[in-house]
C-alpha positions in Angstrom: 0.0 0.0 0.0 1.1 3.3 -1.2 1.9 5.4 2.2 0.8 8.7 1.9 2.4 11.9 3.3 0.8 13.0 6.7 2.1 16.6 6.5 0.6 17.8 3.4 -1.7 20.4 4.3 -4.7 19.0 3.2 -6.9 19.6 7.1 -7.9 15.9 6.9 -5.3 14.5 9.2 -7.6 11.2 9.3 -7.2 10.5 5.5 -4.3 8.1 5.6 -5.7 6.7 9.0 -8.7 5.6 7.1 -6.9 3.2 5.4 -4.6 2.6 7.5 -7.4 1.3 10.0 -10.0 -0.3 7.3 -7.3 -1.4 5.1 -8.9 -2.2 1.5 -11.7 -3.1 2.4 -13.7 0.3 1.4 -11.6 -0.2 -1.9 -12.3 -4.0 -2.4 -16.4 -3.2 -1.9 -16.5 -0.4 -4.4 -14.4 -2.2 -6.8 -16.7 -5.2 -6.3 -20.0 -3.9 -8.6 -17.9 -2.7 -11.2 -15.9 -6.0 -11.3 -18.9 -8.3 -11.6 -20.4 -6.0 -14.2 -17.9 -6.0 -16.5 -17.5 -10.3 -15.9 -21.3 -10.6 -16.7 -21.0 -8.1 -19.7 -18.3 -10.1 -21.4 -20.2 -13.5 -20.4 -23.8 -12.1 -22.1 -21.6 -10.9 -24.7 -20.1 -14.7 -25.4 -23.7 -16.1 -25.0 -25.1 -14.1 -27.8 -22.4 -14.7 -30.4 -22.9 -18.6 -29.1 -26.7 -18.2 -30.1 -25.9 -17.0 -33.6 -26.5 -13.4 -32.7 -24.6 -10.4 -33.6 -23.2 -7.9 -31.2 -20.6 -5.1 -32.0 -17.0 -5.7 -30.3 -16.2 -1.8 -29.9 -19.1 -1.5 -27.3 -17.3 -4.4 -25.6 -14.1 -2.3 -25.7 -16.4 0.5 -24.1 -17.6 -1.0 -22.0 -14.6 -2.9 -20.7 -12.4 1.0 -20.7 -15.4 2.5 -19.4 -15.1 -0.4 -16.0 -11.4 0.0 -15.9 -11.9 3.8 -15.6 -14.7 3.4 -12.5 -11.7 1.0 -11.3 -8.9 3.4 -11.4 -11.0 5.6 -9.7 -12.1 3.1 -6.1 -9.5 1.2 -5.7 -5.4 1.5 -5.7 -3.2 4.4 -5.8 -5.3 6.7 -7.0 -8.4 6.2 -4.8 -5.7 6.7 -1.7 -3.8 9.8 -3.1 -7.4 11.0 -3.8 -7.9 11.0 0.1 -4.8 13.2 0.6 -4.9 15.8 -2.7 -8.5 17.4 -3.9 -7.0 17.4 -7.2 -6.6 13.8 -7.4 -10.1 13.6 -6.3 -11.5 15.5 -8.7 -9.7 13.3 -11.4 -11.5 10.1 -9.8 -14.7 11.9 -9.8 -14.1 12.8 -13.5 -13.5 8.7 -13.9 -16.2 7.6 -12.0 -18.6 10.4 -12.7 -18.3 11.3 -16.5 -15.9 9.6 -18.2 -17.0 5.6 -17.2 -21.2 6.5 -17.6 -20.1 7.2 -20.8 -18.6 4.5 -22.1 -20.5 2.3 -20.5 -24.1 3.8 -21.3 -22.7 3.6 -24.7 -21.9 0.1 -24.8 -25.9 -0.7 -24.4 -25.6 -2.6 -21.7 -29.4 -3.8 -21.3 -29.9 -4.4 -24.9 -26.6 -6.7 -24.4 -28.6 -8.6 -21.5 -32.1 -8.2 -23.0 -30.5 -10.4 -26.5 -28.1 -12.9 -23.6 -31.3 -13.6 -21.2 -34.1 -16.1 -22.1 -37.1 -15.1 -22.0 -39.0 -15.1 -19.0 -35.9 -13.3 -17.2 -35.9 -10.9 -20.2 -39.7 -9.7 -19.5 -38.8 -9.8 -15.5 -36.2 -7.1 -16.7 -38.5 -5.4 -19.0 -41.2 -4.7 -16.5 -38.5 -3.2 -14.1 -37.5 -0.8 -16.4 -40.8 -0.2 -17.2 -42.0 0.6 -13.4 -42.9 4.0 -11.5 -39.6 4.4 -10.1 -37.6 3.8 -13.3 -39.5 6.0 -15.3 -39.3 8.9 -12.6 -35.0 8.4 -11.5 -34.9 8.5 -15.5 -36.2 12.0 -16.3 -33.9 13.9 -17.7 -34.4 17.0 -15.5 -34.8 14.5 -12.2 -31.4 12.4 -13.2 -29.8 16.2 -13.6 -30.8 17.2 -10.0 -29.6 13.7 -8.8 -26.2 14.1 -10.5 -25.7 17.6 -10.4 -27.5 18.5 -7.5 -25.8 15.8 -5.3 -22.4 17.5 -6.6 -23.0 20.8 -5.0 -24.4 19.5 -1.8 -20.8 17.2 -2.0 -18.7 20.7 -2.6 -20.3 23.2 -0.7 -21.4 21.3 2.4 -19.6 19.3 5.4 -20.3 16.7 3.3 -16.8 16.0 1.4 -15.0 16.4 5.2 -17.7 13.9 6.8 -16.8 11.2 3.9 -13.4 10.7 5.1 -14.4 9.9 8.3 -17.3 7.6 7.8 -17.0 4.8 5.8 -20.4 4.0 4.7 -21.1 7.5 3.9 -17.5 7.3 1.5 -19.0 4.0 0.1 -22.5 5.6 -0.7 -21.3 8.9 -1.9 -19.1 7.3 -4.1 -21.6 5.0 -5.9 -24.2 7.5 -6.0 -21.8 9.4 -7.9 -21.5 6.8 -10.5 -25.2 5.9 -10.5 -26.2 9.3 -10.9 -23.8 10.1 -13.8 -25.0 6.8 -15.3 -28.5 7.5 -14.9 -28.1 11.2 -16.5 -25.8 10.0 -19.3 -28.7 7.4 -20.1 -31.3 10.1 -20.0 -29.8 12.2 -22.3 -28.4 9.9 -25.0 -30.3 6.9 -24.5 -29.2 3.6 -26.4 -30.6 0.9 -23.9 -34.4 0.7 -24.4 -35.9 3.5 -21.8 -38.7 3.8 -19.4 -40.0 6.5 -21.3 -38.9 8.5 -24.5 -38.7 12.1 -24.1 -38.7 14.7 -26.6 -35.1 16.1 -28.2 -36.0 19.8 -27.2 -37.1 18.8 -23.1 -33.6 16.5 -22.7 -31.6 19.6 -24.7 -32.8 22.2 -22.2 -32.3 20.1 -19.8 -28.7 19.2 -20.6 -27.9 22.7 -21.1 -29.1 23.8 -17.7 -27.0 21.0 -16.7 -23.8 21.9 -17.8 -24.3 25.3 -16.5 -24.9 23.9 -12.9 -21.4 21.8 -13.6 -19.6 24.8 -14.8 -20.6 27.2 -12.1 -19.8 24.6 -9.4 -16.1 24.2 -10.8 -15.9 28.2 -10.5 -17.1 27.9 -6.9 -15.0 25.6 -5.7 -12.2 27.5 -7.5 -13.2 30.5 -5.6 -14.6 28.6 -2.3 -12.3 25.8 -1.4 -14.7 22.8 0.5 -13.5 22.8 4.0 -10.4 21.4 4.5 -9.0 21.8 1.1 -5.6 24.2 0.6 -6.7 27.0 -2.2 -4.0 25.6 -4.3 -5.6 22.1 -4.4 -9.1 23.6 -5.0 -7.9 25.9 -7.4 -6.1 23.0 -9.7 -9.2 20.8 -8.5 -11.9 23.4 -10.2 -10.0 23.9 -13.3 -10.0 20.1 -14.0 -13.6 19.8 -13.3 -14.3 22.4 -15.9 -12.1 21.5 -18.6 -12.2 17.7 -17.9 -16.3 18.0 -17.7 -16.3 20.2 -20.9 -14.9 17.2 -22.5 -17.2 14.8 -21.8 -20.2 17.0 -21.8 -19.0 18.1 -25.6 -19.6 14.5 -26.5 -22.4 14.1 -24.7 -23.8 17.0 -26.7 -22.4 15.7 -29.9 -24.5 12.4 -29.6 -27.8 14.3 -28.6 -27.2 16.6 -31.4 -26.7 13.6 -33.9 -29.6 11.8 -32.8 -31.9 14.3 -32.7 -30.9 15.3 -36.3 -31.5 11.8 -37.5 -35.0 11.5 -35.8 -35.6 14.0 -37.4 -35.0 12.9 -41.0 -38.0 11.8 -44.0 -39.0 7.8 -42.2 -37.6 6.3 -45.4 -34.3 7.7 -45.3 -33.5 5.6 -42.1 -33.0 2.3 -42.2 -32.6 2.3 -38.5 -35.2 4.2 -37.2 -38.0 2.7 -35.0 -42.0 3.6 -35.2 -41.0 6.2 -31.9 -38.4 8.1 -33.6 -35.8 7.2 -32.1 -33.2 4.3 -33.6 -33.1 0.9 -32.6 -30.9 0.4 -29.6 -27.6 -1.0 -30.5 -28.4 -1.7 -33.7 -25.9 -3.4 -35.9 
């Protein structure tokens, strides 16, 4: 294990302790979910090619980088020096936030599962997705407040010092951050088959509104270190949320922007396009 170095200036003196006292296991628990995902992706994935079907190897590349990157960020060295430096953090949270709800909403992960499962446990799946809950956590402008929201009560509250003292509140903060960062990638550019379709121009305002939230809480915490955190670290910390998250968000944006101009195309130019407007999730 990596030791870190108690006299950086970081006002968490308890940082190294926490591992030092729970060893890996907040690491090995976090790790865990991403782990099995990405062994029951690959294992769907072999059972459709076994049954004849077709499914396309780059979204098993993305889906399998977009794991490693939720990884990288939960366990090993940069999960500790995270607990030490804010601007480490800040990279994992781009990881585990942004940059792995990406690539893994883009690997179509149900429609992977819906083609691998038979078919009584494919219309169990079906009618969970179809459910109250799923339809409401899947709004665009709910999955923004979950994911957005949640950052600013994170950066601007006790919050981010009370993490590194409690261990279930570091393990639930940290999957909630992934969750909600699937759930609002997913809303927005929706491959998997969704609760509900909603219209181009409500998840475009939405997104937009979004991104502004993002941006303005980088320039806050630029500005307004969280407790604990030495201006210096909150300053490089800010600047990497708001060029990192411009990165993402501009490809986020590019696949709305694409998909809503091919919705919008004459029915009989799209080969791909379903009876809803919207194309056939991971089609071939």
């Amino acid at each position: 294990m990596i030791v870190l170095n108690h006299s950086q200036p970081h006002g968490h003196s308890h940082s190294t302790a926490f591992f030092d006292v729970a060893g890996l296991g907040p690491q090995l628990i976090l790790a865990f979910p991403f782990a099995v995902a990405l062994v029951i992706y690959l294992f769907a994935a072999a059972t459709v090619k076994k049954k004849g079907k077709s499914w396309q190897g780059y979204r098993v590349v993305l889906f399998t980088i977009g794991a490693g990157c939720a990884l990288a960020a939960v366990i090993g060295p940069l999960a500790e020096w995270a607990h030490a430096n804010f601007t480490v953090h800040m990279l994992g949270h781009l990881l585990l936030g942004m940059l792995a709800p990406l690539l893994m909403v883009l690997a179509a992960p149900v429609t992977l599962l819906l083609r691998a499962m038979p078919v009584k446990w494919g219309r169990r799946l079906t009618k969970v997705l179809k459910s109250l809950p799923a339809r409401i956590v899947t709004d665009p402008a709910v999955a923004s407040l979950l994911n957005i929201g949640g950052l600013w009560i994170l950066y601007t509250t006790e919050l981010y010092a009370a993490m590194h003292d409690d261990v279930l509140l570091h393990l639930f903060i940290h999957m909630h951050v992934f969750l909600a960062g699937y759930v609002f990638t997913a809303s927005m550019i929706s491959i998997d088959p969704m609760p509900h379709r909603t219209a181009y121009l409500y998840r475009a305002i939405v997104l937009v509104l979004a991104l502004a939230g993002h941006q303005i809480l980088s320039k806050f915490i630029y500005a307004n270190p969280p407790a604990g955190v030495p201006r210096a670290e909150a300053e490089a910390g800010g600047q990497l949320m708001f060029y990192g998250g411009d990165a993402v968000d501009v490809f986020i944006i590019f696949m709305l922007c694409l998909q809503w101009y091919r919705a919008a195309r004459p029915r009989g130019k799209m080969s791909q396009k379903t009876s809803a407007g919207q194309f056939t999730p991971a089609a071939d």
